[in-house]
C-alpha positions, 0 to 999 in steps of 0.5 A: 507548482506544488499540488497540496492534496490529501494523498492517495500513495498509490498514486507514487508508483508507475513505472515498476516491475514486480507484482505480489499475487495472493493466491485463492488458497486459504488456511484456517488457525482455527477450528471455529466455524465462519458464519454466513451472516457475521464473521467469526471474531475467533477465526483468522484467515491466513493467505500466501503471498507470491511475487509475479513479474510484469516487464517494465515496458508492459506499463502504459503512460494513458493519462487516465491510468487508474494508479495502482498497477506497481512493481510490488502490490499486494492482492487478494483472490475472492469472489463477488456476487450471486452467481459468484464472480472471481475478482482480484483486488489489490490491498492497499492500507493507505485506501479506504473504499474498497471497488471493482471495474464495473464497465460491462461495455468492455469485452476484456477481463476482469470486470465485475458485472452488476447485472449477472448478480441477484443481489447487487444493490446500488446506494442511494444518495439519500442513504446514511451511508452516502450522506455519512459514511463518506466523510473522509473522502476527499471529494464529497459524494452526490448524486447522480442522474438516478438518484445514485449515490455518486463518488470520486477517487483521487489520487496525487498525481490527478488521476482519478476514478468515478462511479456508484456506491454499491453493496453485494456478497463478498465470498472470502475463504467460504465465508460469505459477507453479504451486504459488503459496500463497494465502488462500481467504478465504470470510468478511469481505465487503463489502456494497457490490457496486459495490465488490466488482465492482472486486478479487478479492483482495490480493498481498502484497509485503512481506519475509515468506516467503509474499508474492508477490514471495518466492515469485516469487522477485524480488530487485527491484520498482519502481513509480511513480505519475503526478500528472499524467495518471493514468498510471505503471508497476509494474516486477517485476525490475531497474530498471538503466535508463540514463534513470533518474535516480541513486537515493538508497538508504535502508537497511532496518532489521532487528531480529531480536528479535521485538518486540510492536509492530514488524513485522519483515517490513515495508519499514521505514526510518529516518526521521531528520527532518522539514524545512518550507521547509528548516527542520529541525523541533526533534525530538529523533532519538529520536521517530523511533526505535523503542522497546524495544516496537518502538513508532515504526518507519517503514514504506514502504507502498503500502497506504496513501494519505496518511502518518501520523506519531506524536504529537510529530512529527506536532505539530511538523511541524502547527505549523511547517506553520500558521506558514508558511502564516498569511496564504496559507491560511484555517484551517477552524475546526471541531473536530468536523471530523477527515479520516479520523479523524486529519488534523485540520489542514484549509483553507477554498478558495473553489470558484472558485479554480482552483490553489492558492497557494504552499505550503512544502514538506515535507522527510521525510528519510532515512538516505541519501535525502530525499523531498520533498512539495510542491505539490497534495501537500500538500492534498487535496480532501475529496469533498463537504465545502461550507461556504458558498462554500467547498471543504476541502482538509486536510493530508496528514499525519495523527496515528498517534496518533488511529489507535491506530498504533504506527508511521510510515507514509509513504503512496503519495500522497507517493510521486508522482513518485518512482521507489521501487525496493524492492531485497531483495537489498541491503536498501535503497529507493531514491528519485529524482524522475521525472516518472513519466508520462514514465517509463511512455512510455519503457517503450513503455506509453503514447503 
């Protein structure tokens, strides 16, 4: 049966292997000072990113399993709280409350605990920002037995988390932001304490009035994400750097109609066609339009590794990929086989052979800008799937329509190597192809 939601993409990806740590270190592009009480509009913060491999098999399958633990995830080191407290969260542009675990009934780490900080200030349910605030969550908030202000977050795959809207100070690069909103959630753990030992928590990034970067008040972000040497770069602020190559702006798509099915916070484009080798796939404009629904909107998002197309563009795109790669790549030939329960297109490669062959590359076009994925990007490994001699590689796109997903979603695996600039202020994403290795060594992260 199909699940109609509003999705949270974090909610794709289980069964992955790599984790992409920010470690705490930052780097000023500015000489202004950061304030205590406001942010700095003139000051950018800039952080190394650095991939962390987690073993497959360290991913637990609990029923409750808070889903953003992915093979790739992008995460910040900061500290919360008076005394400060270290936490770790992931960066996720396709949410907007930003939490922590606050169960202070565990004995493991990382949880934030709300009782060791002086200024911890829970939400009441009556406060605006309980009442008003939380427009765009998909549940509406309530409250609880204390009069708290109480939320639940859910996600496509019918996980969810639950707590109370908190405030507290943020402490990011010696910058303290006091009276930052966040989730205390203390429900929806994992049982995997490997798993649970690597984050604290999620920062939201989309356009919602509680994300992080609204509260920081950031008219830009940018990140970039190395193919090459596990090394890239998360930019808060303006990306106007003379060595950058051009962006291609994409505008967003905003619909003010509240819609069922269409996210009005998230960073969504318009996708206008799929090419294979520069050949334009014969879907009609209107597959990748959103609907009277909100169905088919595409969204740009950190959260989620590969990219998941709706049924008819997905079908086009999967036949035109295996009419140009018959006699270059062997079709595994098992039905029972799905990658991720929706990229059904997947490839035997003899374990010996160290690179793959030649392959056609895929054209995502934009209104205003193209992203192109070629190379190792079009294949992905599966981790310990052997059929004979023989490793599986599967495509990286995957069927929304498998998933229950009522949308496109362009995942940060196609985003390697590209310069993806989210700029609030003009509405608009812009894209160019940069090695990103070299871009974090010009920013002085990495030698």
């Amino acid at each position: 049966m199909k699940v109609h939601c509003l999705l949270n993409p974090l909610s794709l990806l289980y069964f992955n292997t790599l984790f992409l740590i920010m470690q705490t270190q930052l780097f000023f592009c500015s000489t202004t000072p950061m304030l205590t009480t406001k942010r700095s509009a003139t000051t950018n913060l800039v952080l190394p990113l650095k991939t962390q491999e987690i073993p497959s098999g360290s991913f637990s399958t609990h029923p409750n399993k808070l889903p953003f633990h992915h093979n790739v995830t992008l995460t910040v080191s900061l500290s919360v709280g008076t005394p400060p407290q270290n936490v770790t969260m992931v960066i996720d542009t396709g949410s907007e409350l930003s939490w922590l675990h606050c169960n202070t009934t565990r004995l493991t780490p990382p949880t934030f605990d709300p009782t060791r900080s002086s200024y911890y200030s829970p939400i009441n349910c009556s406060s605006p920002t309980c009442t008003t605030r939380t427009r765009d969550f998909s549940i509406p908030a309530s409250c609880d037995s204390n009069n708290l202000c109480h939320v639940v977050l859910s996600y496509a795959d019918a996980s969810s988390s639950e707590g109370n809207l908190a405030s507290d100070t943020f402490n990011i690069g010696g910058s303290e932001i006091p009276g930052t909103i966040f989730g205390c959630m203390d429900s929806g753990f994992s049982s995997n304490l490997e798993e649970d030992s690597k984050t604290t928590g999620l920062m939201g990034m989309n356009r919602g009035s509680l994300s992080f970067v609204s509260q920081m008040n950031f008219s830009k972000f940018s990140y970039c994400i190395s193919s090459l040497d596990f090394s890239g770069v998360l930019l808060l602020g303006d990306s106007n750097f003379t060595w950058l190559m051009p962006l291609n702006y994409t505008p967003l798509i905003q619909i003010s109609t509240p819609l069922p099915y269409f996210d009005r916070v998230a960073y969504t484009v318009q996708l206008e066609g799929i090419k294979v080798s520069d050949k334009l796939l014969p879907v009609p404009k209107s597959i990748f339009e959103p609907d009277h629904t909100g169905a088919g909107q595409t969204m740009v998002d950190s959260g989620t590794q590969f990219t998941f197309l709706l049924g008819p563009a997905y079908t086009a795109l999967r036949n035109e990929f295996l009419s140009q790669t018959i006699g270059v790549l062997r079709v595994l030939d098992d039905p029972n086989f799905v990658f991720q329960g929706a990229m059904d297109l997947c490839y035997r490669v003899a374990l010996n052979q160290t690179s793959l062959a030649s392959l056609p590359p895929v054209n995502l076009v934009f209104r205003g800008a193209e992203m192109t994925v070629s190379g190792d990007r079009l294949l992905y490994r599966v981790a310990g799937e052997i059929r004979g001699n023989d490793s599986v590689y599967c495509f990286t796109f995957g069927n929304s329509d498998l998933l229950g997903i009522e949308a496109y979603v362009i995942g940060h695996h196609h985003q390697q190597n590209v310069w993806m600039e989210y700029d609030l202020e003009k509405s608009r994403i812009g894209l160019a192809q940069i090695r990103c290795d070299l871009a974090a060594q010009r920013f002085g992260l990495y030698h």
